[in-house]
Structures are given as structure tokens and as C-alpha cells.
N, C-alpha and C positions, 0 to 999 in steps of 0.2 A: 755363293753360299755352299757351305758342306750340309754333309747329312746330319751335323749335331746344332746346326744353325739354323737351315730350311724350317720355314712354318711348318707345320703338320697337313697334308692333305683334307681336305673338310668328308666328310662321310657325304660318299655318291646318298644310300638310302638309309635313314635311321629306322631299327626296329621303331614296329607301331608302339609297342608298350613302352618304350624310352621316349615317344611324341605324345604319350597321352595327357601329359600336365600341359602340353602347345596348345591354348586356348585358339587361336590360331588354325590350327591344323586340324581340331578334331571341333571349334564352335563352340565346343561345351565349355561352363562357368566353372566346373567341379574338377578336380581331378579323379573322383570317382566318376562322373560323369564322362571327361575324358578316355576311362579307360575303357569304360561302358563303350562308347562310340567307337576305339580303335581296335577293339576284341570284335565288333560287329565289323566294320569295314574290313578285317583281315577275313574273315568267314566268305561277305560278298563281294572280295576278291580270289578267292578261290572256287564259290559257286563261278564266276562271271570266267572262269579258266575254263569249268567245265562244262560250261552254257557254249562256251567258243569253241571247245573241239566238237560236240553233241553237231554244232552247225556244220563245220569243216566234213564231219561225219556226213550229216543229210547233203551236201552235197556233192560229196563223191558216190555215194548211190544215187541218187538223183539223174546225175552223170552217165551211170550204168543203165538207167532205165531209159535216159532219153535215147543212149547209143543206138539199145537194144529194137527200141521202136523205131527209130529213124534206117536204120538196116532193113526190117522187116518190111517200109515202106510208109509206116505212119510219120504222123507227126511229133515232134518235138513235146511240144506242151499237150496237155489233157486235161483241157478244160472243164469236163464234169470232175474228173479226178480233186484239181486246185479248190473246186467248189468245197467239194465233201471234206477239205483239208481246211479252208477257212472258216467252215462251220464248228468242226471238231474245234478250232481254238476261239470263237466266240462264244460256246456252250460254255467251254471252262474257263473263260478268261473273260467273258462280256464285251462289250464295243468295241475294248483298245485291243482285247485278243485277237478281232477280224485285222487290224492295221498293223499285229506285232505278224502276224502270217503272210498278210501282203508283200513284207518287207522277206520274210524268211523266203516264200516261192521267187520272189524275183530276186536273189541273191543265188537259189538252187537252177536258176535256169539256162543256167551257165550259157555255153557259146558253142553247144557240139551241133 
């Protein structure tokens, strides 16, 4: 096959607002509803970028803090510390925010 013959490659990713009538893709009945749903999923794909570096972020300080104590002679983890950290996110997040922090300190508690 030549280049004037060859199928046309298929599109790796379609914009969202070109999948918004994919009932399919976006659940919805409508295609206003559709576009309703793929203008919000591009939003909480862009929060969920900058939720992911925010972590990447907490644990490379994290990092710095365990270094810093582990040099001086303490320990690694600080347990009253973790504490007062999964309070802060059950205050403001309720029940699931103590299991979304759980998740977050043993992700930060890296391997130094």
C-alpha cells in the first residue's frame, strides 16, 4: 500500500468535546448532557495532574525530613506527627479523609 491507498491511522486520543455525543464514553442520554459530563471529566483531569504532583511534592519533603532525622539520630517515622496529620484530614474530610491520609503517609514514607 502507498500513502494515497493506506487506511488513515485511527486517532490515539479524541478531544473530549468531539466524544461528547459517545453515549458510550461519557453514560450520558443527551448530548448536552454528554458535553456537560466531558467539560467536567477534562476539569477532573487536570485537578487529578495537580493532586499527583501536590503528592510527588509531599514526598520529596517528606524525604528531606526523614533524612534529616535519621542523621541526627532519630527515627524515621513520627508517630505523634502522622497522628496530628490524620486528624487534620478527618476534620476536613470525615471518615474517608483518616483512609485518604493513611494512604498518603505510607506512600511519603519512602525507603531512606
Amino acid at each position: 500500500m502507498n500513502a494515497t491507498t493506506a487506511p488513515a491511522a485511527p486517532a490515539v486520543h479524541q478531544r473530549a468535546h468531539e466524544r461528547a455525543a459517545d453515549a458510550e464514553w461519557t453514560g450520558a442520554r443527551t448530548d448536552d448532557a454528554g458535553r456537560v459530563v466531558s467539560g467536567a471529566r477534562e476539569r477532573i483531569d487536570a485537578l487529578d495532574d495537580r493532586i499527583i504532583g501536590l503528592i510527588q511534592e509531599r514526598m520529596a519533603v517528606s524525604a528531606v525530613i526523614q533524612e534529616a532525622r535519621i542523621a541526627s539520630g532519630g527515627r524515621r517515622v513520627n508517630l505523634a506527627r502522622e497522628t496530628e496529620v490524620l486528624a487534620h484530614y478527618r476534620d476536613a474530610l470525615g471518615r474517608r479523609g483518616t483512609s485518604l491520609a493513611m494512604t498518603m503517609l505510607e506512600m511519603c514514607r519512602g525507603t531512606v
